[in-house]
Phi, psi and omega in degrees: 000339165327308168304337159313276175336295195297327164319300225260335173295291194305348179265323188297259189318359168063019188271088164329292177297301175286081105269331184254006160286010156256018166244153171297169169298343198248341211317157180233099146277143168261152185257077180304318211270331188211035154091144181085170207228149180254160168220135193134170162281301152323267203309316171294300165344307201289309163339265195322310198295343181292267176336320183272349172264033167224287188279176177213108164238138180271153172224166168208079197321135185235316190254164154198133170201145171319149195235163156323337187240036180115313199276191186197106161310106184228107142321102220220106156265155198244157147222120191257128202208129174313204153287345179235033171054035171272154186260150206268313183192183167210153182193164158232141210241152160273073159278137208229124176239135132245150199248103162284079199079018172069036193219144185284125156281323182205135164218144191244176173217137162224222200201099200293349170274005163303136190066055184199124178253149205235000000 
């Protein structure tokens, strides 16, 4: 869980170079703001350093847990907030990562009431 950890400490503190050095070189990200997947290292870095000079978002790992096929689930609360801190939303999200070498190869974001019938 260390690449977790190290994640969401480098998304908190707004440090691009370790955030992406816990990524592979090839990595496949999603592109919440306008659809679609970054692929890259490069492309993610530029992606964040983008978001942070307009937003302020907090995550906050609530779950983490190993999935059967490898991959590893972190339940995430989120919250967003403008450049002058008003707040914009909140949620709570499913990030699913696979891993190579101890490195994220792919992340995905879903929506943990999927598949649940209520």
């Amino acid at each position: 869980m260390d690449v977790v950890t190290g994640l969401y400490t480098a998304l908190g503190t707004r440090d691009a170079d370790a955030l992406v050095a816990h990524l592979a070189d090839d990595v496949d990200w999603p592109e919440p703001v306008h659809g679609g997947r970054l692929q890259g290292r490069d492309a993610v870095r530029e992606h964040w350093l983008a978001q942070w000079a307009v937003l302020d978002m907090t995550m906050r790992p609530r779950r983490v847990r190993d999935l059967p096929d490898g991959r590893v689930e972190v339940l995430v609360e989120q919250v967003v907030r403008d450049a002058d801190g008003d707040l914009l939303g909140g949620a709570t999200v499913l990030h699913t990562y696979a891993l190579r070498g101890g490195l994220v190869t792919r992340m995905d974001v879903g929506d943990p009431l999927d598949g649940l019938t209520r």
